[in-house]
N, C-alpha and C positions, 0 to 999 in steps of 0.2 A: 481126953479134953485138954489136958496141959500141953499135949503136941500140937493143938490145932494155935494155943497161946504161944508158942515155941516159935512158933514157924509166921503168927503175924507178928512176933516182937521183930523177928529177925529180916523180914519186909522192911518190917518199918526204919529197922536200922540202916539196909541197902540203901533205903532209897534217900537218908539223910545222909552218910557218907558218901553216894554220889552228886547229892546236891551240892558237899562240899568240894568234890572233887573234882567239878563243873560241867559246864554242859556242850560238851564237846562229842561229836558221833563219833562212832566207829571209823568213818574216814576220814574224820579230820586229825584221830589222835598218832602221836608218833610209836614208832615200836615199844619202848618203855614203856606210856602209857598205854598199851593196850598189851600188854603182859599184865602190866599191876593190877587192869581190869577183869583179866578173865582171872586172874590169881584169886581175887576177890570175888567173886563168883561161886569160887571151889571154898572159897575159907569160911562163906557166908553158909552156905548147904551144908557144911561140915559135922554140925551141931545134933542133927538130923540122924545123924550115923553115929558121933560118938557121944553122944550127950552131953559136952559141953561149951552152954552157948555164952558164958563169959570169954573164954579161950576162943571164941571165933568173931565176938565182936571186938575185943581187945586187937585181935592178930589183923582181921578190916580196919581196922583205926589205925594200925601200924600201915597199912600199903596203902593207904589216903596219904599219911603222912608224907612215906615216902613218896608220893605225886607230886605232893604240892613244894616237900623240897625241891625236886628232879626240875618241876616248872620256875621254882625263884632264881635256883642256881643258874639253870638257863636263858633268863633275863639278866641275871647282872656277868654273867663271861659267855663272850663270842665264841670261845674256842670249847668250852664246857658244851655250847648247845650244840656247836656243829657236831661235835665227836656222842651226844646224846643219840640227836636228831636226826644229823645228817642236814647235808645240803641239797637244793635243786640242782639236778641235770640237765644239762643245753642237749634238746636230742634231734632239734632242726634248726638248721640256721641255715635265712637267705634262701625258704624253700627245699633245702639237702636234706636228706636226711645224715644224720651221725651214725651208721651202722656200729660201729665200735661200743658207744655209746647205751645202742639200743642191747647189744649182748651181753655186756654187762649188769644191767638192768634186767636181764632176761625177759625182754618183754617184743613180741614179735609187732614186725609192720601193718600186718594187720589188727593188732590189736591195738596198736596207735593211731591207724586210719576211723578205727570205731570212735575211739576216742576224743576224736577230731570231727567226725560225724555228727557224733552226740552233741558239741559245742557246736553245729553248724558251718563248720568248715567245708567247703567244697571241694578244692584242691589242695596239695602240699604246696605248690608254687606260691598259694595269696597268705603262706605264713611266713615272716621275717624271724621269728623265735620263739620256739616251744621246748620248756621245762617238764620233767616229772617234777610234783613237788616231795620234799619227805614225806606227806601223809600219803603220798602216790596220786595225788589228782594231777590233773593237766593244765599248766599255762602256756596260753601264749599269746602272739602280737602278732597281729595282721600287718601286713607292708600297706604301704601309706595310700595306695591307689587301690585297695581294697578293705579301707576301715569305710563304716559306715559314716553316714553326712549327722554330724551332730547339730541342735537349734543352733546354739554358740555360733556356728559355721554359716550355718544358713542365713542368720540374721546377720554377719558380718558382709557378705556375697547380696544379701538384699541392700544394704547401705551404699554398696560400694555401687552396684549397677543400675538399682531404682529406688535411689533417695527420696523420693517423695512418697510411693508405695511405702516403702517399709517405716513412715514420719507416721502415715495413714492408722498402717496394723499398729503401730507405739499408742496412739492416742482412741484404739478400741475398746470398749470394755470388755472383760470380758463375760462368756457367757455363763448360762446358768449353770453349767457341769460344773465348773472350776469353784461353788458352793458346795459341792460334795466333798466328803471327808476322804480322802485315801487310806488306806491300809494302814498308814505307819501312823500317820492322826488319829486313828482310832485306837490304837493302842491305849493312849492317854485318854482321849475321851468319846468312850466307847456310843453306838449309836441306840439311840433312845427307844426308836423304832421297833427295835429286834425284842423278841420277849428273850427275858434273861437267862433261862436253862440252855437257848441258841449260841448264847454267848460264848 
């Protein structure tokens, strides 16, 4: 019985020192923090095997610690975070790809064409500039006659060629959708409707 108390104290402490340690996934976090996460993982089980579980929550409090130094010192020095963190890689520019680039990285063409797929990229040619980031995801920018038409745009282009149309849509109301909550409004004020275990 005191194992089974062992083992939910030592949950429960997981899951407060990752609360503290924030809420960052698996792919967002940089190699550091995702060493001091599995490290803690192993210190947290620890207890389990040698029986003591002051010494494993003590030793998880220490590699919180050290996260949450490793993330402040990283914010206040540029050169602290790059040599942490690392920086982003140009691995297309102007549609090229940077082979050099990509070997370093060890990361094949095809598995940046995936990459590029997964974000809906069609071709290499309609990208101006694509990053690995440090946490290894993928950025990039489409060249300018392949970004999508944003409203900002659309409504600029309606002004400009049919002024009185676009005077028209200015002075519509609108309709009953735009009374619905969206996703991020309901955050704060969640919908009344939904029975509350849904929630």
């Amino acid at each position: 019985m005191n194992f089974i108390w062992q083992s939910l104290i030592l949950i429960l402490t997981g899951i407060f020192l990752l609360r503290i340690a924030g809420r960052k996934s698996i792919a967002q976090m940089t190699l550091a923090q995702t060493v001091v996460m599995i490290s803690l993982g192993t210190i947290i089980v620890q207890p389990i095997v040698e029986k003591s579980m002051f010494k494993a929550i003590v030793g998880a409090g220490v590699f919180v610690l050290a996260i949450l130094v490793l993330e402040y010192v990283q914010v206040k020095s540029n050169a602290l975070e790059k040599f942490i963190t690392g920086k982003s890689k140009v691995v297309i520019e102007n549609g090229q790809l940077d082979i050099k680039q990509l070997k370093k990285l060890r990361l094949t063409v095809d598995q940046l064409e995936m990459r590029l797929r997964n974000q809906g990229v069609a071709k290499l040619e309609h990208v101006k500039s694509a990053t690995i980031e440090p946490n290894g995801q993928l950025g990039y920018e489409l060249k300018e006659s392949e970004k999508p038409l944003t409203i900002g745009e659309f409504k600029n282009l309606m002004n400009l060629y049919f002024p009185h149309l676009a005077q028209q849509l200015e002075n519509t109301p609108p309709s009953d959708t735009g009374t619905q909550q969206d996703l991020f409004q309901e955050i704060n004020h969640p919908k009344a409707d939904i029975p509350r275990y849904l929630q």
